[in-house]
GUDREN-778087 format. One record per atom (N, C-alpha, C): x, y, z. Coordinates in pm, whole numbers, plus 50000, padded with zeros to 5 digits. Atoms other than C-alpha are relative to their C-alpha. Example, Ala and Ser with C-alpha at 12.3 -4.5 7.8 and 13.67 -1.06 7.14 Angstrom:
BEGIN
500894988150000;512304955050780;500905012050000;499184988149994;513674989450714;499235010950073;
% end
This chain:
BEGIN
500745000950124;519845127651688;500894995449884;499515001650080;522795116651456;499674990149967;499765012150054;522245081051504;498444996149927;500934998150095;518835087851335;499904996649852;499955001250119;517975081450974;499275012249960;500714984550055;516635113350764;498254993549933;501275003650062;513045111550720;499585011549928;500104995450106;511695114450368;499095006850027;500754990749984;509525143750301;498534994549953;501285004550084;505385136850232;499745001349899;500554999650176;503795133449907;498984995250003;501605004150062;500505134949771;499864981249893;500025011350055;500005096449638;499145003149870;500575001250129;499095095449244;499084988749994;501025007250048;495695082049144;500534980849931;499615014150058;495405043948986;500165000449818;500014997150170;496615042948611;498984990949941;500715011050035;494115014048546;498524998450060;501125001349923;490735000948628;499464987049941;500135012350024;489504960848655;498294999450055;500995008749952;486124947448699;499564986749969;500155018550006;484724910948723;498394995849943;501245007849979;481584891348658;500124987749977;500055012950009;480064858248639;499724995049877;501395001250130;479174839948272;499144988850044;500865011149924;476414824348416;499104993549883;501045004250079;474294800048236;500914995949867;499345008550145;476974783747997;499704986649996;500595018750025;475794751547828;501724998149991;498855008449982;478384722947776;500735002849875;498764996150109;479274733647429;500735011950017;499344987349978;480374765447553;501384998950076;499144999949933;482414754747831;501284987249951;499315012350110;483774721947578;501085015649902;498964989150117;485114755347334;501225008050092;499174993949957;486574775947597;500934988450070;498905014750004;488694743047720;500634998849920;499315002950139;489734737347358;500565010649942;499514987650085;490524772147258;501015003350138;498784995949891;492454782047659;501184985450002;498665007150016;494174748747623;501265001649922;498754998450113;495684755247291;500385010549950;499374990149975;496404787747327;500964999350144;499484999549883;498084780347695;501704991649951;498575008650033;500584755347523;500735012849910;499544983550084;501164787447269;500965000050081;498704989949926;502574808647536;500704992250063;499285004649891;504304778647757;501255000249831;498754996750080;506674775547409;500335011449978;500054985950000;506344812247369;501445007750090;499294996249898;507694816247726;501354994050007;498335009550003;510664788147681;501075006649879;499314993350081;511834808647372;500405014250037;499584988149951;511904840447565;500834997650088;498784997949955;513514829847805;501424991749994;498095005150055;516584809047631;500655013349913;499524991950100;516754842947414;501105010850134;499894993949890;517594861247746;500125014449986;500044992850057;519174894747733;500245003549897;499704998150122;519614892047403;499205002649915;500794992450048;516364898547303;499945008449930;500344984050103;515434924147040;498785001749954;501575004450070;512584930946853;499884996649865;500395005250116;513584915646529;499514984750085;500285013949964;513194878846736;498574998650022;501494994449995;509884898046872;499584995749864;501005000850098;508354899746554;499784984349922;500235016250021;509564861846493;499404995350045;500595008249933;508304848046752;498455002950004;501485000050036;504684864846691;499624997849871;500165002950141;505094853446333;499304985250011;500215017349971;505324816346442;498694996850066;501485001249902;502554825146669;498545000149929;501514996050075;499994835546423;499514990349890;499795011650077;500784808446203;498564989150069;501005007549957;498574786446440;499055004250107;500684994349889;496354812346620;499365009649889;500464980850064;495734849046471;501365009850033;498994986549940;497814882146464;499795005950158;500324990649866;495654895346765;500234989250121;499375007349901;496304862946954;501425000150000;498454997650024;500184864546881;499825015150084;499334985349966;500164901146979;499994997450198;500584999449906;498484892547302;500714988250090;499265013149958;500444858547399;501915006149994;498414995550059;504054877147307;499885016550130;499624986549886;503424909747528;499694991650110;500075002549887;502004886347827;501154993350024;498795006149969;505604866247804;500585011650038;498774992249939;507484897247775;499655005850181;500074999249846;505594906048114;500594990550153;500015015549883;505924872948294;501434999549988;498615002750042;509624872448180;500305015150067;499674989149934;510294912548315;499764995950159;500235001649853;508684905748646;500544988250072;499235013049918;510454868348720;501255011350013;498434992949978;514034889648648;499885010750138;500064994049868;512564916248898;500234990150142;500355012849882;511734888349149;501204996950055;498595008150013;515264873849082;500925014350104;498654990649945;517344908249154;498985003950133;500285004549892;514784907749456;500674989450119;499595004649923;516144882149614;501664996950026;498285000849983;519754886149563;500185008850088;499564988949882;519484916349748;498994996150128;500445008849798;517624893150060;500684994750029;498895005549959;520294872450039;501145005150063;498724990949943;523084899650082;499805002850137;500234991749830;521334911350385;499964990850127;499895012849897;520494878550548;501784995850003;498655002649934;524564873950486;500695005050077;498984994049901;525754899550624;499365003450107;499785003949898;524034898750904;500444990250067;499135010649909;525064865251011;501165001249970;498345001449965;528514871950957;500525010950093;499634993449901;528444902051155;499804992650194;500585014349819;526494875151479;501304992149974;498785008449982;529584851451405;501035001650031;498774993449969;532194874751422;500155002150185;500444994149859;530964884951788;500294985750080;499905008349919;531424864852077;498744991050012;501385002849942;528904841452218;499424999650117;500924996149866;526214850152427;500465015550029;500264983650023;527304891652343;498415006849994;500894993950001;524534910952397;499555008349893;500234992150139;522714932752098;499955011350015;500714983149973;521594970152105;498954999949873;501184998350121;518784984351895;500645002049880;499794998650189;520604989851600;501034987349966;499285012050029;522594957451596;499934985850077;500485011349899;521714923551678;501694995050044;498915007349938;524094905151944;501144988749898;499625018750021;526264868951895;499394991350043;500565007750001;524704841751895;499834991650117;500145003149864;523494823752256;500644988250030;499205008449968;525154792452239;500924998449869;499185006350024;528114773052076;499084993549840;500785006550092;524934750851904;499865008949895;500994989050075;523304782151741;500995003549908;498804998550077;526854791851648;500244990249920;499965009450070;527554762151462;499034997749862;501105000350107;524184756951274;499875014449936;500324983750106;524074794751139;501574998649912;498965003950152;527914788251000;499634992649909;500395014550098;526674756250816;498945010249917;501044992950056;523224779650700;500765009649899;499734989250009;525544809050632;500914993749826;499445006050130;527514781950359;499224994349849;500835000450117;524524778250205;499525012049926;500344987750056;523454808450173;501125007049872;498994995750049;526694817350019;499944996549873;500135010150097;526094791249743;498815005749926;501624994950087;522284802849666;500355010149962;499304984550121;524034839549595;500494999449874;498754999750164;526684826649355;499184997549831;500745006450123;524004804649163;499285012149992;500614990250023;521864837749157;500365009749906;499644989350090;524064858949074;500714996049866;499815006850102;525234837248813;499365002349865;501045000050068;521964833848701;499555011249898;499764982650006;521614875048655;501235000749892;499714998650078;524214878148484;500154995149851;500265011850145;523634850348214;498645005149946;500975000050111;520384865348146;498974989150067;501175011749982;518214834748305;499484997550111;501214995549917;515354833548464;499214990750032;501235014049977;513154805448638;498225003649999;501324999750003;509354806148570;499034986549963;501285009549994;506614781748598;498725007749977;501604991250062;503224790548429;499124988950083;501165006849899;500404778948662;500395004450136;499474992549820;502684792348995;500724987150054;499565014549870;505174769549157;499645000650133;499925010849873;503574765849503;498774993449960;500475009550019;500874750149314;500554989049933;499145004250069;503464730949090;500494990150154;498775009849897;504974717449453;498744994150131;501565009749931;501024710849593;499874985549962;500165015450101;501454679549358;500714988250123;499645012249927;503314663549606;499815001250131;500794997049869;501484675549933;498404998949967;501074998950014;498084665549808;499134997350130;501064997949846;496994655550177;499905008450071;499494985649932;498404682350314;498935010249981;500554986750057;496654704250081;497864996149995;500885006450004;493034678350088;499715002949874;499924998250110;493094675949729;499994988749938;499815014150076;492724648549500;501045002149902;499254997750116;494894637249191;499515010249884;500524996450151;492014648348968;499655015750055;500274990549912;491304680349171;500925009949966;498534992450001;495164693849142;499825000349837;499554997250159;495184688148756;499025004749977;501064987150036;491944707348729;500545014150029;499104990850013;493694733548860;501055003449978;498714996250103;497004729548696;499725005049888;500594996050098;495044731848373;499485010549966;500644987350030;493044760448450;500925011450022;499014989950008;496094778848572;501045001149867;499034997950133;498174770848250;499105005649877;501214998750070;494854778048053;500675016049949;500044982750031;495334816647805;498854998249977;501344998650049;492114829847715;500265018250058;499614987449960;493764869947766;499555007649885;499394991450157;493584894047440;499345016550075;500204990449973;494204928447477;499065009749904;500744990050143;491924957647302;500635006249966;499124992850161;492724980747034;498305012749964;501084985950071;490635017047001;499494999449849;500494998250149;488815022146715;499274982849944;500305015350064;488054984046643;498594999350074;501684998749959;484044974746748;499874992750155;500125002849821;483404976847106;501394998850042;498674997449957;486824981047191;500904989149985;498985009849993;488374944247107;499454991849923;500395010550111;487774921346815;500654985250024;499625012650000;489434888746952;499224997150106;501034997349956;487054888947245;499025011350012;500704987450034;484154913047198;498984997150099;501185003449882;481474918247464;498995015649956;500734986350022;478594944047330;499475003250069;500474989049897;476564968547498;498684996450080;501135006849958;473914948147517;500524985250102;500405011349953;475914917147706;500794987749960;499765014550104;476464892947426;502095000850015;498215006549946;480534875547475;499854993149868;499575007650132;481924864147136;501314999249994;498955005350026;485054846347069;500784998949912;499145000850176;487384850046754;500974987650062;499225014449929;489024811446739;500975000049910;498685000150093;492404803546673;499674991749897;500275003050140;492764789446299;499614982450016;500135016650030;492924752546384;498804996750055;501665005049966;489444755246586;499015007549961;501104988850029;487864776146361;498284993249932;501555011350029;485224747646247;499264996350109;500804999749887;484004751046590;498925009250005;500874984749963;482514787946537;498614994649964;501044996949964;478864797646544;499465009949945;500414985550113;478874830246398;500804998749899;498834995650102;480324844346094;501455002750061;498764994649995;483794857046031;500734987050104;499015009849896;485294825246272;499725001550138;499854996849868;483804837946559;498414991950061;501465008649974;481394818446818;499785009650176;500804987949896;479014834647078;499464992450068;500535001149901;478664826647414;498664997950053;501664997949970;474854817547523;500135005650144;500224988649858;475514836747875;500325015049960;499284983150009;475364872647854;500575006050182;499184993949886;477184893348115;499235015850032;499964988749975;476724923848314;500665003550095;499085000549901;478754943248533;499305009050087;501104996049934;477234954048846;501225016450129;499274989749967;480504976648938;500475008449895;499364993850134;481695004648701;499395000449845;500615006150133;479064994248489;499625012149879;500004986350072;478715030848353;501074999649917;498424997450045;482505035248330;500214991949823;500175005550119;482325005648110;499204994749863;501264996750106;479425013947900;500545012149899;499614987350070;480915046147801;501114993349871;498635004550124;483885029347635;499434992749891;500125004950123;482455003347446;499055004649942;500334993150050;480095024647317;500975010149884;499514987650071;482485050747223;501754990649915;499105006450077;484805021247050;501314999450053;498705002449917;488015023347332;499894987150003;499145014249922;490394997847425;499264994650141;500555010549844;489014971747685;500474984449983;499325012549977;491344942247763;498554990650096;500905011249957;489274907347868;500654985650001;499625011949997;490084877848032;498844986050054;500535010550052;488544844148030;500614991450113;499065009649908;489634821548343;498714992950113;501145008549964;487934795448532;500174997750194;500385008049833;487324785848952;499634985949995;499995016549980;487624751648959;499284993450128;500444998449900;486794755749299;498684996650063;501455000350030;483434763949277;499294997849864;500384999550118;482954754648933;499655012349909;500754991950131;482154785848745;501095008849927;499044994150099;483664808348491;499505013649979;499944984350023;484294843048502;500955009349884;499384989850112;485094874148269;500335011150092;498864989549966;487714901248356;500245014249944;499544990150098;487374936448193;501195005550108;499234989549984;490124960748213;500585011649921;499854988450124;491394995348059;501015008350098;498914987750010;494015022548105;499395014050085;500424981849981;492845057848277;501395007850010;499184985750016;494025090048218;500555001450116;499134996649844;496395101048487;499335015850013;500924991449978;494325121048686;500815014050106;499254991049919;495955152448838;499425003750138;499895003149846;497135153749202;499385012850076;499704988849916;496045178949479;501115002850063;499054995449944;498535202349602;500074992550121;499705004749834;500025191749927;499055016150110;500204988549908;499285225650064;498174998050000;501404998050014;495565220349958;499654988150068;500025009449947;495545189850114;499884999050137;500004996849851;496345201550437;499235009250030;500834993749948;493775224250437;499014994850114;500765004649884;491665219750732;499894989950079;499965015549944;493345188650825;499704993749907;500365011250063;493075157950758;500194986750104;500195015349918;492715116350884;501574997350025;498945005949986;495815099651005;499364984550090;500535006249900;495955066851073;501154985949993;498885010449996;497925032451137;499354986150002;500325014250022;497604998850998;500504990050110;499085012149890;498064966951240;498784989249941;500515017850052;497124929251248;498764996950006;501645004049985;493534932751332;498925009550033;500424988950024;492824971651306;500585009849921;499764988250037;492865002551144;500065009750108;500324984449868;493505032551427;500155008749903;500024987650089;492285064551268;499965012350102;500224988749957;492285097651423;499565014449906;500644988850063;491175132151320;500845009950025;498774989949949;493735160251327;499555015849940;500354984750074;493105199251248;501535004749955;498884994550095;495305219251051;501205003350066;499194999349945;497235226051355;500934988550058;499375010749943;498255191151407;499124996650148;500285000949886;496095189951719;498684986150007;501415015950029;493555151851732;499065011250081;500774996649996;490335165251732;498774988050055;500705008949991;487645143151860;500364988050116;499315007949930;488055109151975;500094990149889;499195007350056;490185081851848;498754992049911;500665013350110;488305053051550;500534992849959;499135012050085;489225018451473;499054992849964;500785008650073;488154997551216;500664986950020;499625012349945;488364962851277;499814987349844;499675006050118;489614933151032;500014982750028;499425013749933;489944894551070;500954996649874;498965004750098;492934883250837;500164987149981;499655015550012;492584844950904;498764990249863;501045007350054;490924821050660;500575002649851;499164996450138;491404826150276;500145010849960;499704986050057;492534851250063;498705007649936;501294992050057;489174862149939;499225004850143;500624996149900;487944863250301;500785012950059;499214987049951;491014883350412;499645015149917;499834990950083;490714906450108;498225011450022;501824992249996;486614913350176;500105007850143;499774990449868;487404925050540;500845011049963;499194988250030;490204945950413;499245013549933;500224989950063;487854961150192;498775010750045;501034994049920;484824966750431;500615008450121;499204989449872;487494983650706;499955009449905;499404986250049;488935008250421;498505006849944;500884994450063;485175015150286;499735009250105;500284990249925;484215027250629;500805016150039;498714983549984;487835052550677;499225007949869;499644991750150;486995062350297;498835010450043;501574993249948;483115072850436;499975007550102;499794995949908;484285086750713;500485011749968;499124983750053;486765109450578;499025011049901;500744992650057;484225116150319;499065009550034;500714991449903;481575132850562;500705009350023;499714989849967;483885155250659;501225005249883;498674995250114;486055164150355;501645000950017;498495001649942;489545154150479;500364991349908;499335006950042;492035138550342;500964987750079;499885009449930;494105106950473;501335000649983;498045003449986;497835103350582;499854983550015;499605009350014;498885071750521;501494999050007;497735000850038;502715052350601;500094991049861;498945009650108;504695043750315;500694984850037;499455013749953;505015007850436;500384987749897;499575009050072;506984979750314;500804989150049;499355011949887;507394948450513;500874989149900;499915010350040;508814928550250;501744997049981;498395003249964;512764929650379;499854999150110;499974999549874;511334927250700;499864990650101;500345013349932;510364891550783;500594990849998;499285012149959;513214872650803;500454995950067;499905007649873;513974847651023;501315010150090;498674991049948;517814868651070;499745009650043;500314985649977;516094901551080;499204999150143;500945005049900;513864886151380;500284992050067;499235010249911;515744860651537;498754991750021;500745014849974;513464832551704;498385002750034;501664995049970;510264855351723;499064998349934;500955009150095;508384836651504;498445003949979;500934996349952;505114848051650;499735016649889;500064993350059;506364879451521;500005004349812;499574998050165;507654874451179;498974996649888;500765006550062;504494853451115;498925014150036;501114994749995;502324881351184;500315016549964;499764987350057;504134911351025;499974992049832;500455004650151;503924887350698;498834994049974;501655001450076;500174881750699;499355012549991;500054984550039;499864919850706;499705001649833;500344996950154;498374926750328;500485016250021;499394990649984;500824959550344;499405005549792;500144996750097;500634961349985;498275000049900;501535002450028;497004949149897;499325010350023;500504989749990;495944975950103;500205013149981;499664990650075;498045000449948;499235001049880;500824997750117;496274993549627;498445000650055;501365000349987;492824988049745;499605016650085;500724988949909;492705021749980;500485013349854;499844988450074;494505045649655;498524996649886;501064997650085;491795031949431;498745000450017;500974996649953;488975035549607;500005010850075;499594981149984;489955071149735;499995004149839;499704990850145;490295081449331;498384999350002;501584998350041;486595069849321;498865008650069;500344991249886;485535089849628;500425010650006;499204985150004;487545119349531;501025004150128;499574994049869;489435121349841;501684995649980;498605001849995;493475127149896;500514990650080;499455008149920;495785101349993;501345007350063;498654996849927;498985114050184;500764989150038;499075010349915;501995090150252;500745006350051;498494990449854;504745101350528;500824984050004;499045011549971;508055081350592;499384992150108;500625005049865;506585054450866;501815001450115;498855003749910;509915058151046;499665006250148;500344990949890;509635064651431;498305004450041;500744992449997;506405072151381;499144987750122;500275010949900;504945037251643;500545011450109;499494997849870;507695050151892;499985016450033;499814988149957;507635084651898;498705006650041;501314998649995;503605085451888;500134998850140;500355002749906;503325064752178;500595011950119;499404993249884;506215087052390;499565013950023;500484987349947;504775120652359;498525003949989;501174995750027;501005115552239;499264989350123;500735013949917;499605082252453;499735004450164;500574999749877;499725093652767;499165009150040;500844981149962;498335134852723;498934993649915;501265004150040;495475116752531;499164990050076;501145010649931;494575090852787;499235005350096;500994995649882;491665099753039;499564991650066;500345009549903;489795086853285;498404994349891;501125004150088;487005081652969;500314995749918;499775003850166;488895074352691;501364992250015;498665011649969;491905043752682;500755002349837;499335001550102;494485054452433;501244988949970;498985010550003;496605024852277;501045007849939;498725000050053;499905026452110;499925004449857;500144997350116;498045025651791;499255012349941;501084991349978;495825052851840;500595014850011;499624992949969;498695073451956;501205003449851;499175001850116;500875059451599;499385011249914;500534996250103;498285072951380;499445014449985;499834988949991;498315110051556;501285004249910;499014994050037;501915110451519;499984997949796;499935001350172;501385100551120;499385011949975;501374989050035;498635126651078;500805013550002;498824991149986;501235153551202;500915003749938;499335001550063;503695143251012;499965003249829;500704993950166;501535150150658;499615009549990;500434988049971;500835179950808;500965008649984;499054991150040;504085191050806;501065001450160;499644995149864;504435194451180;501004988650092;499575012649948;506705175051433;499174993950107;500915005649921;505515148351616;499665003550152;499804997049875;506925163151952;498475011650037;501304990449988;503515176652098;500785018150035;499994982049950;505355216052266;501594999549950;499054997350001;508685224852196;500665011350138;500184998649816;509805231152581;501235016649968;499664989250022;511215267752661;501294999050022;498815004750011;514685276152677;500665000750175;499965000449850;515995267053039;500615012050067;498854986649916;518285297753123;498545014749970;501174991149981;514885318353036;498534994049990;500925006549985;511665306853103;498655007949966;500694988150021;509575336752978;499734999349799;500235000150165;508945341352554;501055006649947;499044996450100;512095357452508;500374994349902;499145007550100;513825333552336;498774997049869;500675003250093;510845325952106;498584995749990;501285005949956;507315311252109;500364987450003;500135012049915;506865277452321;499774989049919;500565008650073;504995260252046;500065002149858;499894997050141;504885250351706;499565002549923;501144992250119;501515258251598;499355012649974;499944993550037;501955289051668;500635013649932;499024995450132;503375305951366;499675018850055;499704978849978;504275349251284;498795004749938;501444996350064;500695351851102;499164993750078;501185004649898;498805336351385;498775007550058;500944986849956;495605355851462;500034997750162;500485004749785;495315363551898;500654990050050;498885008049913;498805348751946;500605013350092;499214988549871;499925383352170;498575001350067;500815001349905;496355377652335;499774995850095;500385012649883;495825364252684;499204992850043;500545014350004;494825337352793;498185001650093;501215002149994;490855333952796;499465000950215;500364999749829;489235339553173;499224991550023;500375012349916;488355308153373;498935008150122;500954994849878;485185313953601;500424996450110;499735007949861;486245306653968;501315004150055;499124996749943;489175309154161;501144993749905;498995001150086;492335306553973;501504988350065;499695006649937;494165291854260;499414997650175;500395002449890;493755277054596;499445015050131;499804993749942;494635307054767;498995014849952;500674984950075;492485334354565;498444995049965;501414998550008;488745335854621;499185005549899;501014994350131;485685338954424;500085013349935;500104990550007;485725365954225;500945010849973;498554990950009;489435379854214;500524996849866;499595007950096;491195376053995;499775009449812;500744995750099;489695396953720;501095006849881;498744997350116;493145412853525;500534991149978;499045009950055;494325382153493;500324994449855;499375002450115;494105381753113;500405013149973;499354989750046;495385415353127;501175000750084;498814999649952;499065410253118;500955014350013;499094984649863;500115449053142;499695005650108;500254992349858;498395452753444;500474989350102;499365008749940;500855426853598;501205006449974;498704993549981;503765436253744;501224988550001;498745010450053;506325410053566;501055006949967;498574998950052;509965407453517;500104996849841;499405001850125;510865414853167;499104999449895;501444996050118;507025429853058;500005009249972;499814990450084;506405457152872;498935012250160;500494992449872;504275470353283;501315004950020;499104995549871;507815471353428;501115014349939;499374988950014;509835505153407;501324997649917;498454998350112;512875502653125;500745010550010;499614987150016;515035524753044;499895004349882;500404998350172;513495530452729;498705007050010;501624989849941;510185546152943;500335012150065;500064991749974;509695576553057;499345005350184;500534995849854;509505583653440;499045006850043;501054990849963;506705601953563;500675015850085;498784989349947;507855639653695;499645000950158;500464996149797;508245642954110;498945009550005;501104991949952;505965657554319;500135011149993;499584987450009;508015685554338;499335012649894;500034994950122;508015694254005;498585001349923;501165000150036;504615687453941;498855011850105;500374989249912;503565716354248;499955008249925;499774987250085;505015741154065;499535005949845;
% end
């Protein structure tokens, strides 16, 4: 067990701090969709200088430059557009630098493994915790040459890092590098710059409590109506008073539509965005808002009466059902997923598998173990050698997608999430649960047997189904056999329940009948057999007289 890693202890997963819904604005005439063009264009150029001044300022940043740079901003916009164009840089500018010290530390790892494969002979064999040397001479060769590049992409990185500078493209560079794969991608010229445009496009502003309906640079009332506050140079465009022009589509939202009734009613913050599908032509609105951080259930309450365990893979969910003793109850459930096709198709299966676990669990008031998974140091070519098959299908895994999509739809369902370290938990499932669960009725897989051992594991318990007796005594001295049952166990010094029928081959109908009464068995080392701590009965003798 040394060459083990220590697995982390469970934890109750914290609710979602946030909450987003969507709709369509259906039914916009041409002057509508002519304004929002003219107002996301020239707000989009805003933040692309916005963003080029943040990041030549680098870490040098402060917030007297802050308040410059939303000075300059308001100059040809508004204060509430400045406020709103200056916090989405400082975002887009925090999360590239994350990104950045992301991949310095992929790089380190992809180096030093190949320098540990180079060092090695070739054609050395690997073990599980260390890959081999490399199979030929060739392989050897082309990974030194790789390994000089790699070396190079660090320096400029870490270069980079420490200077403070940061690469970002507004619109997304792998659409930025579609420009020159347009067949590839079946795309026209005019096709790609529709969606360059609409991706460089702002049309964001955050809300502000207390102000009417929760946001005065876009405002959406209770009734529907979408109004626009325009920056200063297109303010001879408006429609209404005060500079502001109103949408002829009204909106409704057909999720949360309560949630977000309450607020703008009651004058809260509600952020709104403004962004277009080029795609399919239409144009959608984006609320969003803040929630209260909602307090966690105990762990211990959690484990009351059990709970779900279960294990993600490439084209199921395996769930099981576990009681408080760690013991699968029932029989095994998998939800089934297809992941191929686009990201909106992948994302709608994802969300019709986790609706059914969420409904499931809900019927019976359980809660759900979930692994703490995180494939995203895990798919590289070094870390995987030439298994391609594999690497490509542990990185179409939505690991994280469905991390968010299963905690926030559990907050709405009321039901606990549980994460457990995933370590071991595949291999150790399969070796002691897969085979005492398979029957001649029921076919347990690998995954079926993963998502016991997870369930266990949030439970508290180990995965090892008995804890075997001790070999030099084979009796309860040394301790009890098993682990679920504890020193407060009710009708753990009780015996064992009476089986109708013969007990063994040799013992006919009907016998058999003390057999859950273990002091009327004459065992080595029971409380039947004569001690010297009992009291002899007195001879015959002595009992004459």
């Amino acid at each position: 067990m040394g060459g083990l890693r220590e697995v982390a202890a469970p934890f109750v997963v914290p609710g979602p701090s946030g909450a987003a819904i969507r709709t369509r604005l259906k039914h916009l005439s041409a002057a509508d969709e002519k304004v929002l063009y003219l107002v996301g264009d020239h707000l989009g150029s805003l933040a692309s200088r916005d963003l080029k001044a943040r990041c030549a300022a680098g870490r040098d940043h402060d917030t007297a430059q802050w308040a410059e740079r939303k000075r300059t901003l308001t100059q040809e916009s508004s204060s509430r557009w400045a406020g709103s164009i200056t916090k989405a840089t400082h975002d887009q500018w925090a999360l590239a630098q994350r990104a950045q010290f992301a991949h310095i530390r992929s790089l380190e790892a992809v180096i030093e493994t190949i320098t540990h494969r180079l060092s090695l002979p070739v054609g050395e064999k690997g073990t599980k915790k260390a890959a081999g040397g490399y199979r030929s001479r060739q392989e050897w060769f082309a990974k030194s040459r790789r390994l000089r590049l790699l070396e190079d992409r660090l320096q400029a990185a870490r270069a980079d890092r420490e200077a403070g500078r940061v690469r970002v493209v507004r619109g997304g560079k792998r659409l930025l590098n579609t420009r020159h794969h347009l067949k590839a991608a079946q795309l026209t010229d005019e096709e790609w710059r529709a969606r360059w445009r609409a991706g460089r496009r702002f049309l964001t502003a955050d809300g502000e409590s207390g102000k009417r309906f929760g946001n005065e640079t876009i405002r959406v009332t209770d009734d529907g109506e979408v109004s626009i506050r325009l920056p200063a140079p297109l303010a001879h465009l408006a429609n209404a008073p005060h500079g502001r022009y109103v949408l002829a589509a009204k909106v409704s939202f057909a999720h949360r539509d309560e949630q977000w009734a309450d607020r703008v009613s009651a004058n809260r913050a509600v952020a709104y965005r403004v962004h277009e599908d080029t795609a399919r032509g239409r144009w959608y609105l984006t609320a969003s808002w803040t929630v209260s951080p909602v307090k966690t259930v105990p762990l211990t309450a959690a484990r009351a009466g059990g709970l779900i365990g279960f294990d993600m893979n490439a084209d199921h969910l395996a769930a099981w059902r576990l009681d408080e003793h760690g013991n699968p109850t029932g029989n095994p459930r998998r939800f089934f997923y297809d992941l191929s096709g686009t990201a909106q198709h992948r994302d709608a299966h994802v969300r019709h598998a986790l609706i059914r676990l969420l409904h499931w669990a809900k019927r019976h008031s359980l809660a759900i173990a979930v692994e703490d998974l995180d494939f995203t140091a895990e798919k590289t070519r070094e870390k995987h050698g030439r298994r391609k098959r594999f690497r490509h299908l542990i990185s179409g895994m939505p690991t994280s997608r469905l991390r968010a999509r299963l905690v926030s739809m559990a907050a709405e369902l009321g039901i606990t999430i549980v994460a457990v370290d995933p370590a071991y938990t595949s291999k150790w499932g399969a070796q002691h649960w897969q085979k005492s669960l398979t029957s001649t009725k029921r076919a347990t897989t690998r995954h079926d047997a993963a998502s016991v051992a997870t369930g266990r594991r949030a439970l508290g318990h180990r995965i090892r189904r008995r804890t075997a007796p001790p070999r030099t005594h084979q009796s309860d001295g040394y301790g009890y056999r098993t682990d679920q049952a504890g020193h407060g166990a009710r009708g753990r010094e009780e015996g064992r329940p009476r089986t109708p029928g013969p007990r063994t081959r040799s013992d006919g109908a009907g016998c058999g009948v003390k057999a859950a009464d273990q002091c009327a068995q004459h065992r080595s080392g029971h409380a039947a057999e004569h001690g010297f701590w009992q009291q002899d009965s007195l001879p015959l003798s002595l009992q004459e007289r």
